[in-house]
KEKE-941201 format. One line per field, with one value per residue (C-alpha): chain; residue number from 0; residue in three letters; x, y, z. Coordinates in nm, 4 decimals, padded with zeros to 6 digits, m for minus. Each point is the difference from the previous one (the first is absolute). Layout:
N
chain	[A;...] .
resi	[NUM;...] .
resn	[ALA;...] .
u	[X;...] .
v	[Y;...] .
w	[Z;...] .
//
This chain:
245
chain	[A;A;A;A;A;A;A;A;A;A;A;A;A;A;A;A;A;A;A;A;A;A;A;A;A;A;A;A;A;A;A;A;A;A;A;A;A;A;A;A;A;A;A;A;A;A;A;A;A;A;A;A;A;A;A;A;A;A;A;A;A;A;A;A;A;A;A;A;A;A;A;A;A;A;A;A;A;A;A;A;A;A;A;A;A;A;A;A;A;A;A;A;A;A;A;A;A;A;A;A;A;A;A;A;A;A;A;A;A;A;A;A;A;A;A;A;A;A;A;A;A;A;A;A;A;A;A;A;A;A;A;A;A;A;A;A;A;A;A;A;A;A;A;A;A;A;A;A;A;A;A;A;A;A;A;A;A;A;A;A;A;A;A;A;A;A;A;A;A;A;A;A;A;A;A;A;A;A;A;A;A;A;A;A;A;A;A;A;A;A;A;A;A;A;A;A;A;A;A;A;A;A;A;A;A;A;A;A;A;A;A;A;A;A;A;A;A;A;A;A;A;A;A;A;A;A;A;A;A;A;A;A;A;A;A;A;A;A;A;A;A;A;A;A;A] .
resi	[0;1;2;3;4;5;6;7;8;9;10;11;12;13;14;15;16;17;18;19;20;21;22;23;24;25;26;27;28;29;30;31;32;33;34;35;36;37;38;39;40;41;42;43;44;45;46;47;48;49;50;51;52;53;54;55;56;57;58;59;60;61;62;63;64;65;66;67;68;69;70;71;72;73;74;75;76;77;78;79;80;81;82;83;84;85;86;87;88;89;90;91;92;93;94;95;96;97;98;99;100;101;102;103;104;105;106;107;108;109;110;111;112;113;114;115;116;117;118;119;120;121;122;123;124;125;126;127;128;129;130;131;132;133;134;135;136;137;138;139;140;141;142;143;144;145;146;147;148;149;150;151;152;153;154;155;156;157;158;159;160;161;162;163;164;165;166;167;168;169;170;171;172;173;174;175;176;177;178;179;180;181;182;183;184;185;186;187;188;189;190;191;192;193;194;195;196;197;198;199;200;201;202;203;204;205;206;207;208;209;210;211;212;213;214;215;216;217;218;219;220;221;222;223;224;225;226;227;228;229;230;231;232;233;234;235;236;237;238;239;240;241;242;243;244] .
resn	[UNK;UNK;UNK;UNK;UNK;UNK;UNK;UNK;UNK;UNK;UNK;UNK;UNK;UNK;UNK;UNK;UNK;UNK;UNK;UNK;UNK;UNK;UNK;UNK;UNK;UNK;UNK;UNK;UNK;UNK;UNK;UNK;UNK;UNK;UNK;UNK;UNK;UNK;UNK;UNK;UNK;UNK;UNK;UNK;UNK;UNK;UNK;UNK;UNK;UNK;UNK;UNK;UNK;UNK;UNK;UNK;UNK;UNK;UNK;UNK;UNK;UNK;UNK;UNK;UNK;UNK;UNK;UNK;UNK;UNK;UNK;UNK;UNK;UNK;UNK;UNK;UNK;UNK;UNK;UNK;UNK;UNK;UNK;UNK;UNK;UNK;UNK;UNK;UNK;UNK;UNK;UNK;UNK;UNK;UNK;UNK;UNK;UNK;UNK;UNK;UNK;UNK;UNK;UNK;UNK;UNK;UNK;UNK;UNK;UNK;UNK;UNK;UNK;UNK;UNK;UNK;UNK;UNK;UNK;UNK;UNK;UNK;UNK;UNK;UNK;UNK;UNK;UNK;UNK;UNK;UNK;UNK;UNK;UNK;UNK;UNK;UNK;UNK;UNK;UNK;UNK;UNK;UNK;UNK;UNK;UNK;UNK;UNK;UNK;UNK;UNK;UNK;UNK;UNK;UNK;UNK;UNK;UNK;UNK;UNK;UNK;UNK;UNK;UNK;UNK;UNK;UNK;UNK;UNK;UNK;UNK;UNK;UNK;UNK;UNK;UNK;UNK;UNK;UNK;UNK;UNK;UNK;UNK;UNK;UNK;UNK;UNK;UNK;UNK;UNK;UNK;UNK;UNK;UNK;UNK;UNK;UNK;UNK;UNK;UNK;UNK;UNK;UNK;UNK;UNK;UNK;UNK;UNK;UNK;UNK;UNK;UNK;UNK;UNK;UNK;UNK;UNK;UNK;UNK;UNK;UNK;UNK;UNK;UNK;UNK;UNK;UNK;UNK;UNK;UNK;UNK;UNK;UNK;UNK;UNK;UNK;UNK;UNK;UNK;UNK;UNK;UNK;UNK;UNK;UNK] .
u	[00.0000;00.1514;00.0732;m00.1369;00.2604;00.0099;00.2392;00.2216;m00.0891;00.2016;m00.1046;m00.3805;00.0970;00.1973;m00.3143;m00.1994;00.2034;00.0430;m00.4115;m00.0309;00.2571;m00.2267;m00.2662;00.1283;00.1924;m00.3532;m00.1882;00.3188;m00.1210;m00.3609;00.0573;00.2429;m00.2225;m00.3240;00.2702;00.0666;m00.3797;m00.0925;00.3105;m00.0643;m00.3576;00.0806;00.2326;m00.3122;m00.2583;m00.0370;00.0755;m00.2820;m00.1534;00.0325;m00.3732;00.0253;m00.2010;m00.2488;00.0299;m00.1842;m00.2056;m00.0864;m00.0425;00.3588;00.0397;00.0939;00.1312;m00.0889;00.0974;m00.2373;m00.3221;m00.2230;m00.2999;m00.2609;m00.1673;m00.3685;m00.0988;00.3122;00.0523;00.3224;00.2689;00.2235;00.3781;00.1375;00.4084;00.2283;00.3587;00.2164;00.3517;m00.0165;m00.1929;m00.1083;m00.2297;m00.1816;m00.2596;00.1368;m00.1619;00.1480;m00.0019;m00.1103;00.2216;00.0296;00.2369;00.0916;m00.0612;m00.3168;m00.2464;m00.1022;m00.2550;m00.1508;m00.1890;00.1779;m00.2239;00.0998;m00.1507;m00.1951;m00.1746;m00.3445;m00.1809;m00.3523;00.0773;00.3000;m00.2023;m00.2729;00.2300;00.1898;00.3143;00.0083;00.2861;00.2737;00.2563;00.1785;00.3071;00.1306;00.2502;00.0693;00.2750;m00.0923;00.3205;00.1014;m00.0395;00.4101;m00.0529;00.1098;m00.1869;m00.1863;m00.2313;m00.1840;m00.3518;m00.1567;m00.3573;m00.1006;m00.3390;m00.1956;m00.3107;m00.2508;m00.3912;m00.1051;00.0135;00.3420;00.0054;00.0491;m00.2283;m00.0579;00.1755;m00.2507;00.0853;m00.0024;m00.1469;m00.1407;m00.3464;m00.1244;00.3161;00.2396;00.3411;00.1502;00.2732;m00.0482;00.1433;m00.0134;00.1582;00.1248;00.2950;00.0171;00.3112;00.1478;00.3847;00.1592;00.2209;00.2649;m00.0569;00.2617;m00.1792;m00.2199;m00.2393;00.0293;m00.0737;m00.1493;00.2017;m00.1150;00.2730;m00.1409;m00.3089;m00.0490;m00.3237;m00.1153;m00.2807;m00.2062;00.2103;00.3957;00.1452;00.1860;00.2215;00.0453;00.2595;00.0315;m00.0512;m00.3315;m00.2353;m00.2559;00.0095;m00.1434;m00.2746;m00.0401;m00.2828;m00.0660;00.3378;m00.0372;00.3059;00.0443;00.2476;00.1024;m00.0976;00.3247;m00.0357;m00.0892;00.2314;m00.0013;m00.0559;00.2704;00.0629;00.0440;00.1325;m00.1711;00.0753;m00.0001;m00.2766;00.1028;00.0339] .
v	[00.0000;00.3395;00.2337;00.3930;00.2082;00.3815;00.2361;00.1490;00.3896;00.1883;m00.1893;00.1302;00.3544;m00.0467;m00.1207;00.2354;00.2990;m00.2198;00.0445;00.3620;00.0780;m00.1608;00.1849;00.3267;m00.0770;m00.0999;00.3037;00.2257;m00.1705;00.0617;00.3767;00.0421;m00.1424;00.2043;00.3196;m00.0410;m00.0904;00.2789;00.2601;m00.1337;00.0830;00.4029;m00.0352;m00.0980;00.1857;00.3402;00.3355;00.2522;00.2036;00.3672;00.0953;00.1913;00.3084;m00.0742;00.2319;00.3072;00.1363;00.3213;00.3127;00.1747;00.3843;00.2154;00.3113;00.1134;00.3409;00.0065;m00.1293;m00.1166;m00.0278;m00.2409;m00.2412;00.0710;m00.3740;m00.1803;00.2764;m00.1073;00.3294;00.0028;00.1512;00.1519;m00.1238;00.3104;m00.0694;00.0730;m00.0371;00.0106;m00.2502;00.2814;00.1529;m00.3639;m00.1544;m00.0980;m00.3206;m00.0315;m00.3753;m00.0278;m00.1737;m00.3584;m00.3358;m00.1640;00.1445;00.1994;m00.1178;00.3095;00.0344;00.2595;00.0467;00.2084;00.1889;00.1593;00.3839;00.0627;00.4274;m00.1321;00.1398;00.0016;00.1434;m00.2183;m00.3420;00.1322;00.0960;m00.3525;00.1907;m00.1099;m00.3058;00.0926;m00.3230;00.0746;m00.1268;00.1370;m00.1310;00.0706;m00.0469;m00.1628;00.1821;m00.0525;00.3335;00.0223;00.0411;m00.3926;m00.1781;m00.2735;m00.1182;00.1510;m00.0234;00.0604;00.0441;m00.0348;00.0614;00.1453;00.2276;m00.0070;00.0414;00.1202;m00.3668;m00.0109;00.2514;m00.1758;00.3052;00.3758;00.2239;00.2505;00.3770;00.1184;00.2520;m00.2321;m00.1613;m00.1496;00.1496;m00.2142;00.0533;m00.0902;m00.1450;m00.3731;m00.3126;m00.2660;m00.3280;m00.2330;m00.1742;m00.1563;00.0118;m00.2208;00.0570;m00.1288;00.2732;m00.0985;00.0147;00.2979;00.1865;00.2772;00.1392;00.0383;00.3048;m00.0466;00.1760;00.0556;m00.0649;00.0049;00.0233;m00.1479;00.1152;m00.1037;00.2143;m00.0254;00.2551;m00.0533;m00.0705;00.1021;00.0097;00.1478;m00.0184;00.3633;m00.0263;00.1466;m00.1305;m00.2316;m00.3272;m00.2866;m00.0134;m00.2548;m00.1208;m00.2727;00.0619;m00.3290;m00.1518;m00.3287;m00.0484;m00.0903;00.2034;00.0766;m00.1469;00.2861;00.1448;m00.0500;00.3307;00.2205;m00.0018;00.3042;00.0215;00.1401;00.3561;00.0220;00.1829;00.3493;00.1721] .
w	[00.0000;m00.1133;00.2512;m00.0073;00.1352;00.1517;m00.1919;00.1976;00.1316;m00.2396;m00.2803;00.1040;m00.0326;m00.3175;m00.1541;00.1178;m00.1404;m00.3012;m00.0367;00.0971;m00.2497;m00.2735;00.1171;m00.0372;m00.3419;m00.1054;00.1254;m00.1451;m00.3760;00.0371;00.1256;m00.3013;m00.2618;00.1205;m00.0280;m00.3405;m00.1201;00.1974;m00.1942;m00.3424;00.0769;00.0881;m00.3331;m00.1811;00.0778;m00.1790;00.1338;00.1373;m00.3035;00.0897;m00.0623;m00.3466;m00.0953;m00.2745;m00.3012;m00.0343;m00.3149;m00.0222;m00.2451;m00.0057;00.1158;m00.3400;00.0090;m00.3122;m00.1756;m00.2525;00.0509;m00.3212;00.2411;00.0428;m00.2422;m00.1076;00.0391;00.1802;00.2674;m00.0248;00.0810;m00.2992;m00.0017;m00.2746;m00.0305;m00.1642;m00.1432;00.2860;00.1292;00.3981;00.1988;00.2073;m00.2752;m00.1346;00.1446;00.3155;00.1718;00.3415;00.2225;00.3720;00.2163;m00.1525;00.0858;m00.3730;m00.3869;m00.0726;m00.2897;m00.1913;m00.2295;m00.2005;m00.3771;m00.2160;m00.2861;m00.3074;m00.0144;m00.2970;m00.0966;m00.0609;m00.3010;m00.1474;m00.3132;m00.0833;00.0986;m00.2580;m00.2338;m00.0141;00.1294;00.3642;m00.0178;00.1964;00.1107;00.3126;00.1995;00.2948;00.2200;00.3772;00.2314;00.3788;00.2027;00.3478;00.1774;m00.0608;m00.3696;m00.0742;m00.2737;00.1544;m00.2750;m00.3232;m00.0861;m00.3751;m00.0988;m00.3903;m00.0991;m00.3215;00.0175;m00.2755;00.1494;00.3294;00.1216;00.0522;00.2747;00.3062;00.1694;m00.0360;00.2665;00.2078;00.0740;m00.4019;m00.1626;m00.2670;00.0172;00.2790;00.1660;m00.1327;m00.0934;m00.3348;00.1034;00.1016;00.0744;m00.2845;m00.0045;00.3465;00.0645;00.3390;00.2006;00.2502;00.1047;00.3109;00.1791;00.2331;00.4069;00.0205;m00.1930;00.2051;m00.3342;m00.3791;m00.2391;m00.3379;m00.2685;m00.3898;m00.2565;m00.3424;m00.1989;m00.3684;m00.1714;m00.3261;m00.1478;m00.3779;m00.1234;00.1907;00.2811;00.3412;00.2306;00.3487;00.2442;00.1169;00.3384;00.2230;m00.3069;00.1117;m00.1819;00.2288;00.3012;00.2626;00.2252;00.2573;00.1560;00.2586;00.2519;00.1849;00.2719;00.3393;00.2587;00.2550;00.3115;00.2910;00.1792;00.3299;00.2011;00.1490;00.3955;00.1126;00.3440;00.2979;00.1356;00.3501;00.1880;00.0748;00.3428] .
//
């Protein structure tokens, strides 16, 4: 019959550190495992979206030198665009505070001298292009817009202009032909002015040219933005002054 017999005393504790050891190399793995699941996690998951300010539409503030006036049946305000050389005397369209590029828009017209007696005598055609610079307010070219349009009848007026002496009270000069414009202007950029360059006109009987500046040769309407507003700023502290004796 086999015999069971007691280790000896220090063999006991020997063993027992032997376990405790395992224990604690054991616990070491598990707490070193759930550290990197719970790292690679953080790594993964996305950074907080700053909460972004949705864009803003709105009808654009034009400082315009010389007004057309308003449209009989649009009531649209049309601008009249003259050759010019400094930003300062176009048709200047300043930007509200804004984060990012600005989306401007605008419908440039072709300006036609209405006449009865040239419509009823068959002498009314008139072909038109003008062309327009879109400057930053230090004189640098950011874009160019053209506008090309023919006037034969009545129906290709895009509206009559009020404030004339003429029937009805309408001027003769009005807006014919549309050309929509969209341009993208950098996020540096604090306005734009709308410069004429050149006028082509082709008549029944010839044809010019202008380029001398302070001629009108273009108009504009539905001058519209869309941009980022700024974020506020927050307000100014201003310290405390103490009472006084």
């Amino acid at each position: 019959m086999a015999r069971w017999r007691r280790a000896p005393q220090g063999s006991r504790a020997l063993l027992t550190e032997v376990r405790i050891s395992v224990r604690i190399a054991a616990l070491l793995i598990v707490l070193a495992i759930a550290g990197e699941a719970l790292l690679s996690a953080q790594a993964k998951r996305p950074p907080a979206r700053r909460p972004t300010v949705p864009p803003k539409v709105e009808e654009a503030m034009v400082n315009c030198p010389t007004v057309l006036g308003q449209g009989e049946k649009t009531g649209r305000m049309f601008c009249d665009v003259l050759i010019e050389r400094d930003p300062r005397s176009g048709v200047v369209i300043p930007f509200p505070p804004h984060t990012g590029d600005v989306t401007l828009s605008f419908t440039l017209h072709n300006r036609h001298t209405y006449s009865e007696d040239e419509v009823k005598n068959k002498r009314a055609y008139h072909r038109y292009t003008a062309s327009i610079g879109v400057m930053a307010l230090d004189n640098t070219l950011l874009s160019r817009a053209v506008i090309q349009s023919e006037f034969r009848t009545p129906t290709d007026l895009v509206d009559r202009v009020l404030g004339g002496s003429g029937p009805g009270g309408l001027k003769a000069v009005a807006p014919t032909g549309s050309e929509n414009i969209v341009l993208t202007i950098p996020e540096a950029e604090q306005g734009v002015s709308l410069l004429g360059e050149k006028l082509a006109v082709i008549r029944v009987d010839g044809k010019d040219d202008f380029s001398t500046p302070g001629r009108p040769i273009a108009v504009v309407s539905n001058v519209m933005i869309e941009y980022r507003p700024a974020p506020a700023r927050p307000p100014v502290s201003t310290p405390r002054r103490p009472p006084q004796k």
